[in-house]
N, C-alpha and C positions, 0 to 999 in steps of 0.2 A: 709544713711550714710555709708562711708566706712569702713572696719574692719582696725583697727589702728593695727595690726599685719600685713597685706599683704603691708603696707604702708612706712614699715619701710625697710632702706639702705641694711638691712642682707637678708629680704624676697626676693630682687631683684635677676632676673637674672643679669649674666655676661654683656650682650650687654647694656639692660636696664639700668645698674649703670654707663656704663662707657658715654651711652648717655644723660643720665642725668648729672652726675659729670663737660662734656662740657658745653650742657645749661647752668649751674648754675653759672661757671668759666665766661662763655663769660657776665651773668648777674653782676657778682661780680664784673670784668672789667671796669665796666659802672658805678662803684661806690656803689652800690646798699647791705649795710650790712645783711641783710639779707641770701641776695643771697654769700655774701662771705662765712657766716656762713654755709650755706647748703652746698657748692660745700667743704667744709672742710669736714663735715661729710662723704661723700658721696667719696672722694677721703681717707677718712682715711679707711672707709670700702672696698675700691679696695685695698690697700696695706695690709688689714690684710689678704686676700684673697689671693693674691701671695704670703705672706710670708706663711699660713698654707700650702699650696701647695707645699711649697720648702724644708719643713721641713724633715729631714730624721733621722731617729733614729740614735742615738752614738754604735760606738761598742760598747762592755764591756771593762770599764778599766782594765790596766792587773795587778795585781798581785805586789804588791814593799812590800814584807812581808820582803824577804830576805835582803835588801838593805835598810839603813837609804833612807830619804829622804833629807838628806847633805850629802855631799862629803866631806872627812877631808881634801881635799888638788886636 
């Protein structure tokens, strides 16, 4: 039996999720529920994937001590 941890969308390499994600999509295709639900997962774990990669820290907000946060006019 396989270990149900190397099995899973996040253990995947890069090439392997996105060859997968095809398969499953071209299964889905064909009708096959299952296979829609899988290539869902499996494309949801490729977009969390580009998006952590994109991510870039914020500066530091600056400073509005001196200055309301309204303008009178």
């Amino acid at each position: 039996m396989s270990d149900p941890l190397t099995t899973t969308p996040a253990h995947l390499e890069d090439s392997e999720l996105q060859n997968l994600a095809a398969e499953w999509r071209i299964r889905a295709m064909q009708g096959d529920q299952l296979a829609h639900r899988m290539a869902r997962a499996l494309e949801a774990e490729q977009r969390r994937r580009i998006r952590d990669t994109g991510l870039q820290p914020l500066p530091p907000a600056g400073s509005c001590v001196n200055s309301p946060w309204w303008k009178f006019w």
